[in-house]
Every structure is written in C-alpha cells, then in structure tokens.
C-alpha positions as CSV (number, residue, x, y, z in Angstrom):
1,X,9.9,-1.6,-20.9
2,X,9.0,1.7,-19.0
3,X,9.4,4.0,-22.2
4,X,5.9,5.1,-24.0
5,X,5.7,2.6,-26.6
6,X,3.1,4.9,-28.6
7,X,6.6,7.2,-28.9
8,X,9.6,4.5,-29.5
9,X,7.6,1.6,-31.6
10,X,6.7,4.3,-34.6
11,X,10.0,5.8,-34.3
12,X,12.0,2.4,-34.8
13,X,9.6,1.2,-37.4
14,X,10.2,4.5,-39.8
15,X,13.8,3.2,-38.9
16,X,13.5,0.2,-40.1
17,X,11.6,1.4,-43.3
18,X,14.5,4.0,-43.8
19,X,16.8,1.0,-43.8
20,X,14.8,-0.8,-46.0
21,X,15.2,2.4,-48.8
22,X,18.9,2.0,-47.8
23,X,19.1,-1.2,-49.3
24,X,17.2,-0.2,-52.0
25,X,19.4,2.8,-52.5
26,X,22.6,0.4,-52.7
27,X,20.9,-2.1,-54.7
28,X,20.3,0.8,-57.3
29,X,23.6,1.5,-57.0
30,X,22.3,5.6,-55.8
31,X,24.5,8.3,-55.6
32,X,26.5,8.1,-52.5
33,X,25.5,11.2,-50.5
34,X,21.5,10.6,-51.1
35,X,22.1,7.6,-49.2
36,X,24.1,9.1,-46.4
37,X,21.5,11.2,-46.1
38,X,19.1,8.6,-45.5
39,X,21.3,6.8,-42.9
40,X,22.0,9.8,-40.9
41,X,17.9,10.3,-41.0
42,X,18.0,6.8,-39.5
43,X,20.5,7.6,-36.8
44,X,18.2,10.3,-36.0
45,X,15.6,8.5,-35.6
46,X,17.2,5.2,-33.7
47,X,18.6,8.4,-31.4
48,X,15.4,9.5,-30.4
49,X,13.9,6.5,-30.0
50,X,17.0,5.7,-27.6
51,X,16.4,8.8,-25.4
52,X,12.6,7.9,-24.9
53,X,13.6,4.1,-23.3
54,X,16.7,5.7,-21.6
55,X,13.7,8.6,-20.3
56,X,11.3,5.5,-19.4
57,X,14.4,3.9,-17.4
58,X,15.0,6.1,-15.3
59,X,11.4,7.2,-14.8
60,X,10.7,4.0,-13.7
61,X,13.4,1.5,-13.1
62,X,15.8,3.8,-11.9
63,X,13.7,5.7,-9.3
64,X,12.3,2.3,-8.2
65,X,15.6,1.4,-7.0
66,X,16.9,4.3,-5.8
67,X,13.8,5.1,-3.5
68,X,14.5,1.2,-2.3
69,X,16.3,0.0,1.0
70,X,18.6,-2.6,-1.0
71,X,21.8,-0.9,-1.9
72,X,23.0,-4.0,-3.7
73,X,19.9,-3.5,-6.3
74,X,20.3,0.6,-6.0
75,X,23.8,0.5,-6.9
76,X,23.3,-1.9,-10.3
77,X,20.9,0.4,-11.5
78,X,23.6,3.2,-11.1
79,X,25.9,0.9,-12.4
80,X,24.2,0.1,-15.7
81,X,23.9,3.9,-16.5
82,X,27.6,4.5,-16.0
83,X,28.0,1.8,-18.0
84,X,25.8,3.4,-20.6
85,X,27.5,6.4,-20.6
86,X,30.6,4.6,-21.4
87,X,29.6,2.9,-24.4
C-alpha cells in the first residue's frame, strides 16, 4: 500500500469502533436515527480513509506505470481506475 498508513489505519480503526457502538446501539434496541447517525459518521470515515489509498495509488502505482515504457502494464493501471469509477 502507497497510502500513509499513519492517516488510513486510525481512520478505519475509529471505523471499526463506530461499528462496534452500532451493534451495541441495535443490541439496545436505540432509537433509530441515533444510530443512523452513527453509521453515516462511519461512512465518513471509511470515505476518507478511501480517498487517502485512492491518493497513495495514484501517487505511486499509478505514476510508476504511466512514466513506464510498457503500455500493456500502463493501460491496467488506467484500467483499474475506470473501473473504480464505475463501481
């Protein structure tokens, strides 16, 4: 991985501690907006932490194979990102 893991590994483990309250939250049976909440403050975070490896990609992996000669290994990279972009 490319991305700065001192950024993405704290964001997805306050992720996985927000899914953890989730849980908690349904096993509490919690009113149902406080635990939206809480899942779209997970989605937040799981987004950012996204955008740093997508960032550390292209960075790195990306502008490796565009700067090279092979067009075969240039043109998966490109592919992957359109494919990315798809889902």
């Amino acid at each position: 991985m490319r991305a700065d893991r001192k950024k993405v590994e704290p964001l997805v483990k306050t992720a996985r501690g927000q899914i953890e309250a989730v849980l908690k939250m349904i096993d509490e049976d919690r009113y149902c907006i406080d635990i939206i909440n809480q899942l779209s403050a997970t989605e937040a975070l799981l987004r950012k932490a996204r955008k740093e490896v997508l960032k550390g990609h292209l960075n790195g992996c990306v502008r490796d194979a565009v700067s090279c000669e092979d067009s075969k290994e240039r043109d998966a990279k490109l592919d992957e990102i359109i494919a990315l972009l798809d889902k």
